[in-house]
C-alpha positions in Angstrom: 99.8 120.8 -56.6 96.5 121.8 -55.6 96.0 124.3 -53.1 94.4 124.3 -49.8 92.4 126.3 -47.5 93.9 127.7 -44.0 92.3 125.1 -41.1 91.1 127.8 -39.0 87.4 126.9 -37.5 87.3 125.5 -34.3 84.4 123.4 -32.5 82.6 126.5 -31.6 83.0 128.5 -34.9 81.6 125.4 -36.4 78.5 125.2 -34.3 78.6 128.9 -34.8 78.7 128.3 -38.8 76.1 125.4 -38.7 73.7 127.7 -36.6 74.1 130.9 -38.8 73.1 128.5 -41.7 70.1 127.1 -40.0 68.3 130.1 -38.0 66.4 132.7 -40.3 64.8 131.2 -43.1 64.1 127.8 -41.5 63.0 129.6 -38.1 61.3 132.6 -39.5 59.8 131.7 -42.9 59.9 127.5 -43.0 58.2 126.7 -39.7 55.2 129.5 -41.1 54.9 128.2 -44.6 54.6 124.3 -42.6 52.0 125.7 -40.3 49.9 126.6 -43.3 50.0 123.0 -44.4 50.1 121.1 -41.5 47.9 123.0 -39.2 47.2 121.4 -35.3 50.1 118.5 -36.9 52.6 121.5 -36.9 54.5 120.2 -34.1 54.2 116.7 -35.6 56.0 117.6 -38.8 58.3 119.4 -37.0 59.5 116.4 -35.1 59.6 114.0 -38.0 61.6 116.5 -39.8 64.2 116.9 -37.0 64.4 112.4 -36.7 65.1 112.6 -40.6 68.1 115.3 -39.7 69.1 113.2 -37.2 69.8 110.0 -39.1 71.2 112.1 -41.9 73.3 114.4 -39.6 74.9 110.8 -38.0 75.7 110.4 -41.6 76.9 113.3 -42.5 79.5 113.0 -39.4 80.4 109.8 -40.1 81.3 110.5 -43.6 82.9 114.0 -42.4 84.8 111.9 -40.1 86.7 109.6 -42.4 86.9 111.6 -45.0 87.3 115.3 -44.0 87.4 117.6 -47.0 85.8 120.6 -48.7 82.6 119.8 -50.6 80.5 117.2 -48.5 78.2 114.6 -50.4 79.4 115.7 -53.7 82.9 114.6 -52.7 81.1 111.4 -50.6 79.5 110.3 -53.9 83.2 110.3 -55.8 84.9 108.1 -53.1 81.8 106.3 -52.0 80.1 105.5 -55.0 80.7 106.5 -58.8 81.4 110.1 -60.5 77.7 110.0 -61.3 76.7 109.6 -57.8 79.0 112.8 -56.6 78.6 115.1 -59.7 74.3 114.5 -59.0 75.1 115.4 -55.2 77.2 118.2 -56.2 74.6 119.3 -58.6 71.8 119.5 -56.1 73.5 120.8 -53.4 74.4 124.3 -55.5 70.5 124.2 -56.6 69.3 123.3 -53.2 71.4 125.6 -51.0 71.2 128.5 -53.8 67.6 128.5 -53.6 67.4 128.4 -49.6 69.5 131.9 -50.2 67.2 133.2 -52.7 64.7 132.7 -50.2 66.1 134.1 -47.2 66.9 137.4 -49.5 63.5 137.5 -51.0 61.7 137.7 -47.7 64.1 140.2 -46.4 63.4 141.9 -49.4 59.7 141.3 -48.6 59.9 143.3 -45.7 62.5 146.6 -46.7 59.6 146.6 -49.7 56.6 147.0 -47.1 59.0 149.5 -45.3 59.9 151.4 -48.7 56.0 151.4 -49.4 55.0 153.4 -46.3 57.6 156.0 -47.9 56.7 156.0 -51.3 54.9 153.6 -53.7 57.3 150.8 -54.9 56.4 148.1 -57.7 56.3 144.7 -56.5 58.7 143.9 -58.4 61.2 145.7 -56.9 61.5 143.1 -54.3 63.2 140.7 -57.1 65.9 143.6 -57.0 66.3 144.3 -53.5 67.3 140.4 -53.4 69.6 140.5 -55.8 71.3 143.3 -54.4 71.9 141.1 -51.1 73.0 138.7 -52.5 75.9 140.8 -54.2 76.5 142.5 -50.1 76.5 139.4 -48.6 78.8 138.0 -51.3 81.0 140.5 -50.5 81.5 139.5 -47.0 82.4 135.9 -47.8 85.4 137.0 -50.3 86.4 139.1 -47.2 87.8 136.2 -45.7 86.2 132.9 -43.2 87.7 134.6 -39.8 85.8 138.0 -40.5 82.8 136.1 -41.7 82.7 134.2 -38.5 83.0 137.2 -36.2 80.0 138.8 -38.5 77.9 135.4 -37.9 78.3 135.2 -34.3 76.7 138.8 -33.8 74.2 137.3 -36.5 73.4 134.2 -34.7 72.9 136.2 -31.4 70.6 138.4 -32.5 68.7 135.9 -34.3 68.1 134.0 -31.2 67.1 137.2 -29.1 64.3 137.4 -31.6 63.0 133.9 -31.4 62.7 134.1 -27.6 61.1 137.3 -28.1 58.6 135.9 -30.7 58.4 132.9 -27.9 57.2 135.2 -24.9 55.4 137.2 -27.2 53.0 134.4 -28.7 52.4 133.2 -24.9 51.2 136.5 -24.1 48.6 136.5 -26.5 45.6 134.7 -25.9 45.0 131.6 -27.5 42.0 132.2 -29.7 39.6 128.8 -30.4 41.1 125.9 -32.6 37.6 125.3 -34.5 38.2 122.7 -37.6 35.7 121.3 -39.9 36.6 117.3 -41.3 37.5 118.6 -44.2 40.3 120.9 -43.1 41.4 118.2 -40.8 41.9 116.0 -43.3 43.3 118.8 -45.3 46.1 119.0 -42.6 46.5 115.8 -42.3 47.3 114.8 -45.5 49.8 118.3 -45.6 51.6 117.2 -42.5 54.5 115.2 -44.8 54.6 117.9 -47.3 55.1 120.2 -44.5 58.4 118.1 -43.0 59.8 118.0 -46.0 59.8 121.9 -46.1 61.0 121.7 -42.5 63.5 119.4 -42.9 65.0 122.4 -45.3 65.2 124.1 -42.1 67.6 121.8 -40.5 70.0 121.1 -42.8 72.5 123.7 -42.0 74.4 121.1 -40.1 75.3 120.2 -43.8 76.9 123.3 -43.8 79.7 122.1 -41.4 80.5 118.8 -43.2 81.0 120.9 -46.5 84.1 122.9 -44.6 86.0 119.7 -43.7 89.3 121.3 -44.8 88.9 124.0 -43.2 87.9 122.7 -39.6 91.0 122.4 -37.0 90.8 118.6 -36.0 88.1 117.5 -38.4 87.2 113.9 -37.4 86.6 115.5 -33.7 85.6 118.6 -33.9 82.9 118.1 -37.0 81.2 115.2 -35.7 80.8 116.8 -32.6 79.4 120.4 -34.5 77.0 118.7 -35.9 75.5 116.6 -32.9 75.2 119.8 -31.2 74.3 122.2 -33.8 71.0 119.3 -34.8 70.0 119.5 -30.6 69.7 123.3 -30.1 68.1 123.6 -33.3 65.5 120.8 -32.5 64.7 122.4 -29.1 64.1 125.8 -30.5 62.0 125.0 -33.2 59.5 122.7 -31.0 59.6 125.7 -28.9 58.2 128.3 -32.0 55.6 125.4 -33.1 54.0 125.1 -29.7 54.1 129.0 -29.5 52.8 129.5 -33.0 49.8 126.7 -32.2 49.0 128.8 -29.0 48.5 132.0 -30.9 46.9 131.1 -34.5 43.5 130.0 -34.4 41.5 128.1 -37.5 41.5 131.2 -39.8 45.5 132.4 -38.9 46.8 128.8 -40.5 44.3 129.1 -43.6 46.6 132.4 -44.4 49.6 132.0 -46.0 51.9 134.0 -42.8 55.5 132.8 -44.1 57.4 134.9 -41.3 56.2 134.5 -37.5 56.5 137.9 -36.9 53.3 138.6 -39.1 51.2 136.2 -36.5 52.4 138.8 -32.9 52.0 142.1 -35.3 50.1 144.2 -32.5 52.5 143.1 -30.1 54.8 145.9 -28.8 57.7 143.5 -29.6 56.8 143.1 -32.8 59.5 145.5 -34.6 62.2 143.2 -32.3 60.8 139.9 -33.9 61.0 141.7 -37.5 64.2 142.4 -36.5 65.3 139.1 -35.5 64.5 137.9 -38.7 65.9 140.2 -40.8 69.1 139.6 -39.4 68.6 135.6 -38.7 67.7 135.6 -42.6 70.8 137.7 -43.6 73.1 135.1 -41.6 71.5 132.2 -43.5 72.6 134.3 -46.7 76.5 134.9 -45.6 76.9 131.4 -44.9 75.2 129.7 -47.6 77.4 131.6 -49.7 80.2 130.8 -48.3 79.3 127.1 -48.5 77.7 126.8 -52.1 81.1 128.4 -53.3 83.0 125.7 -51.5 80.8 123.2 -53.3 81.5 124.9 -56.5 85.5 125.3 -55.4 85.6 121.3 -55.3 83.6 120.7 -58.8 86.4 123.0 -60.2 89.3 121.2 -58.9 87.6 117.8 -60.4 87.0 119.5 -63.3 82.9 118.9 -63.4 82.7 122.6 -63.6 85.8 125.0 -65.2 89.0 124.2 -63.4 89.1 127.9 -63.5 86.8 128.4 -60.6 89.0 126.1 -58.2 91.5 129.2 -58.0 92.4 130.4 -54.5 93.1 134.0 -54.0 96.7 134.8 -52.4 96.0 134.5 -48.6 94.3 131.1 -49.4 91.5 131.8 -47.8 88.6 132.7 -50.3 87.5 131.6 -54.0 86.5 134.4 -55.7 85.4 132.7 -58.8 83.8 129.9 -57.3 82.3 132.5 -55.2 80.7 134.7 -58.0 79.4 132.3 -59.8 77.6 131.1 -56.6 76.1 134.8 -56.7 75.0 134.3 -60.1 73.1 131.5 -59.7 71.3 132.4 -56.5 70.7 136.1 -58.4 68.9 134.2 -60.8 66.5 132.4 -58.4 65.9 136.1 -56.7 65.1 137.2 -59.6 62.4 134.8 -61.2 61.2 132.8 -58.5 58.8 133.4 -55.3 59.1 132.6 -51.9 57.4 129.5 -51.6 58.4 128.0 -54.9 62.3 129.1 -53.8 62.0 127.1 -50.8 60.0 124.2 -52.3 62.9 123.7 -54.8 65.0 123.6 -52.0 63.4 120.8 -50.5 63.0 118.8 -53.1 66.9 118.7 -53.7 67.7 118.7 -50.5 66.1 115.8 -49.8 67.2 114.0 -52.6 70.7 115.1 -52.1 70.8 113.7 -48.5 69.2 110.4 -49.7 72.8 110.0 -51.3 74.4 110.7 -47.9 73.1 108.4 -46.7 74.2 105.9 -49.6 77.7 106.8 -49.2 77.6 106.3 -45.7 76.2 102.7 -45.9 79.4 102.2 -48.0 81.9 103.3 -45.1 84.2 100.2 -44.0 82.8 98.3 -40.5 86.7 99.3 -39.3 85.7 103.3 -39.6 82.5 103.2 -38.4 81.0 105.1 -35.1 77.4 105.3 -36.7 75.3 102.3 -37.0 74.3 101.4 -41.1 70.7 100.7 -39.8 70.7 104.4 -39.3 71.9 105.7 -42.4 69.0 103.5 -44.0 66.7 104.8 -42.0 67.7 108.3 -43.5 67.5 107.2 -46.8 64.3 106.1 -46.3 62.9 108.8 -44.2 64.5 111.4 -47.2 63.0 109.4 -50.5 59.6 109.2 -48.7 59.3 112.7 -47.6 60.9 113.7 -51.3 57.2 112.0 -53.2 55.6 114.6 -51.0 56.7 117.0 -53.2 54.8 118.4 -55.6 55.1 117.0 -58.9 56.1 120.5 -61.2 58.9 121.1 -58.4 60.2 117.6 -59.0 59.9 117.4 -62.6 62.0 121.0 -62.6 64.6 119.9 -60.1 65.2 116.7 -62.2 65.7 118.1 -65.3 68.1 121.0 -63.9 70.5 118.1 -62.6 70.0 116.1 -65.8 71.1 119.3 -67.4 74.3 119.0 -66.0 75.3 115.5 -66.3 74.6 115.6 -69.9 76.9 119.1 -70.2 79.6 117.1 -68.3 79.3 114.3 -70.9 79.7 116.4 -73.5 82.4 118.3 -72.5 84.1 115.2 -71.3 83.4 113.6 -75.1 85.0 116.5 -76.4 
């Protein structure tokens, strides 16, 4: 019999969940990195990003909804569509999700480095370290149990929103310097503003997040549905809110410069150490939980046997995975280790995106009897995912293709054998 995890989440330690996974890279690093390429559009991509989330996050709680169990899209595809469809979803959902946590630990690591510097000189690429070694903390916490992870990431979650407002009423006091463009930089924006919503869409996807924990959440076809909704408005509102404030204080030469965190565009204000803060700690909370949900990814590909059955093995509370759980480590240790920030997130969008687009073909599949969501909206998602996903560019695709490839032909050869 296989064994199942304690239902112990309830609607508010699910919006707490889906919150922790969203704020800190996506508010702190995504919305900077898109500002680079979108420029004046900034709010623009934002906005078409969070319609995209929306369509997909009506998906995802529909799908959630009728069929509420541990390993979101990747268990979809199985039911919905064919074992191809899932073991691709469950494929690029471990790539995408691991590499949003390499992310979030290499721009903390960014900043203990610049702090380590002022101390004593410290090689660049010690940073690649310093990542890998939060990884293995933060790994930590999630075989510690869900209830003391979600006590951890609601102080997280707090603190990561006292820094946003901070960052907020900080940009606002700073005068806005003159937005002076040439045509060519215009059109420069312009033609970045899709590329930029696709890294922002990254940033919203911790709704996902939820959907993946369906046997753990108490009254699942309620309470996740519901989550998510919620989880998708607050995050909508605050990220509009750290556009506007980041168009009020860059000028021309502020989105030319490649300012990943927020913090580095209010660094002579006397908040400043609060907004570094803020991240640190919103980026640490995306870590915890994206753990935690990669390895329950990871836990359902065991129990199908697309990855060893080994790693579907509960520990004796039944409440943690610890095999599923390191091997989530490794692979996120390994994207610490050799990638960059921007090419970590990139990734991540790219098989995010894609990953999502089959959400949204499973849910087209749902029965007219157990429907609440609309199919025009689920094609809508698809769409909005496929065309933000040629955006990309093309090495990122042509990697993030091949890694999934990878694994469908190891599964057929196993499978053979």
């Amino acid at each position: 019999m296989t064994q199942q995890l304690v239902r112990e989440t309830t609607l508010g330690g699910a919006i707490i969940l889906g919150l922790g996974s969203i704020l800190g890279t996506g508010a702190y690093v995504s919305v900077g990195l898109s500002a680079e390429l979108a420029g004046p559009n900034l709010v623009v991509a934002i906005i078409l990003a969070a319609f995209t989330a929306l369509f997909n996050g009506l998906s995802s709680a529909q799908l959630a909804a009728v069929h509420p169990v541990s390993g979101g899209t990747y268990e979809y595809g199985y039911k919905f569509l064919n074992s191809t469809a899932g073991l691709t979803a469950g494929s690029l959902f471990v790539l995408a999700k691991s590499a949003s946590a390499a992310t979030a630990a290499l721009a903390v690591a960014w900043y203990l480095h610049g702090y380590l510097n002022t101390l004593v000189n410290t090689p660049a690429w010690t940073i690649h370290g310093i990542a890998a070694g939060l990884l293995l903390l933060f790994t930590s916490f999630v075989l510690s149990g869900v209830r003391r992870t979600n006590g951890l990431n609601a102080i997280l979650v707090t603190l990561s929103l006292i820094g946003l407002v901070v960052f907020i009423v900080a940009a606002y006091s700073e005068p806005s310097p003159p937005l002076i463009f040439t045509e060519a930089s215009l059109q420069q924006y312009d033609n970045g503003v899709f590329f930029a919503a696709a890294l922002m869409f990254v940033a919203f996807t911790g709704y996902g997040r939820i959907a993946t924990m369906g046997e753990e959440v108490m009254n699942p076809r309620q309470t996740i549905p519901k989550a998510i909704v919620l989880t998708l408005a607050i995050i909508s509102l605050l990220y509009i809110a750290v556009g506007l404030a980041i168009l009020h204080v860059s000028g021309a030469e502020s989105f030319a410069q490649s300012n990943f965190n927020i913090a580095q565009l209010v660094e002579h204000s006397t908040w400043h150490g609060v907004i570094v803060l803020g991240g640190i700690v919103a980026m640490c909370g995306v870590i915890l939980n994206l753990v935690l949900g990669v390895s329950r990814v990871v836990l359902a590909m065991g129990r199908r046997g697309d990855l060893p059955r080994s790693l579907a093995r509960l520990d004796s509370q039944q409440k943690s995975a610890p095999a599923a759980t390191w091997l989530t480590f490794a692979v996120m240790a390994l994207i610490a280790l050799v990638g960059g920030i921007e090419a970590a997130w990139t990734l991540s969008a790219f098989t995010v995106l894609v990953y999502y687009g089959l959400t949204n073909l499973a849910a087209l599949k749902v029965q007219q009897a157990q429907r609440f969501v609309p199919k025009w909206v689920s094609f809508l998602g698809l769409i909005a995912c496929l065309g933000l996903a040629v955006f990309i560019p093309w090495p990122t695709i042509v990697l993030g293709t091949f890694l999934v490839l990878c694994v469908i032909v190891l599964k057929q050869i196993t499978s053979d054998n």
